[in-house]
N, C-alpha and C positions, 0 to 999 in steps of 0.2 A: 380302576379309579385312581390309583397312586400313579400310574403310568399318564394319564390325561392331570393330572395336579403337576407333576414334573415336567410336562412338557409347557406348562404355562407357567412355573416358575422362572424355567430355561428361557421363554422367551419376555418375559419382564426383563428376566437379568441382562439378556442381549441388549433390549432395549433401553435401559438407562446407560450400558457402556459404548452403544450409540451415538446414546446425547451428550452423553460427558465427552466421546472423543470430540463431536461437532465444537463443543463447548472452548477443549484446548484449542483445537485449529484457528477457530475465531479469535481469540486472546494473543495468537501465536501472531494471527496476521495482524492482529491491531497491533502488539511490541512491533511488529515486522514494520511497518507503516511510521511510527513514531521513530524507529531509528531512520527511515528513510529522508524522515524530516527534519531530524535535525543535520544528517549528513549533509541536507539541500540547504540547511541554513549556514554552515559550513563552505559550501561552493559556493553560494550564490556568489559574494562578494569575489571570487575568484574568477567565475569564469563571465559573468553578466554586467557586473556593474561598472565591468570597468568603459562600458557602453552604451549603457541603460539606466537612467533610472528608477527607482522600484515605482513596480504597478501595486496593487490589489490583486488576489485570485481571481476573485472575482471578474475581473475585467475582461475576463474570454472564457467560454466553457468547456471541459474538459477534451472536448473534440479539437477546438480550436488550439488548446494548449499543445495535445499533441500534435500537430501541421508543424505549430511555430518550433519547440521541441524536437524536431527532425531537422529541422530549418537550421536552428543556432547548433544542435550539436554537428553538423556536415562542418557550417563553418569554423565553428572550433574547434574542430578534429578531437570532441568531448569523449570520451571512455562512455559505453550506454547506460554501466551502473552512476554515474555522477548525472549522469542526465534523466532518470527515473528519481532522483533522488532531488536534485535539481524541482523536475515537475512536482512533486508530490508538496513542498517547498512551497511553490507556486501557487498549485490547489487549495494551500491549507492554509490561504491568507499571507503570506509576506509582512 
């Protein structure tokens, strides 16, 4: 009986140190995401506009952003971390 009570405590306790690590990772990636985008908001002026003027996110869907995103970083000879950071930027409204 104490052996079958332990092994269900054992696995609640897994189970919420589980959730809670899901919990950091998630948090870790949305900080991760926010500095992405300020970093983009940081380039953009650097590497885009001195050719472009601003769109909306909006205005191409994530698919497409990536195509054009491959496109402008060849021709700018972009670093890929500026250019993820750049897109995300881009996605998340301009």
């Amino acid at each position: 009986m104490l052996g079958k009570r332990l092994r269900i405590i054992l696995m609640l306790a897994m189970a919420v140190l589980t959730l809670s690590g899901a919990a950091m990772a998630q948090q870790e990636s949305k900080a991760e995401k926010q500095k992405l985008f300020l970093d983009g908001a940081r380039l953009w002026p650097v590497y885009c506009s001195q050719c472009h003027n601003a769109r909306p996110g909006s205005q191409f869907s994530p698919e497409q952003w990536d195509i054009i995103m491959m496109h402008m970083r060849t021709q700018s000879n972009m670093p890929a971390k500026d250019a993820r950071a750049i897109k995300e930027y881009l996605e998340g409204g301009l």
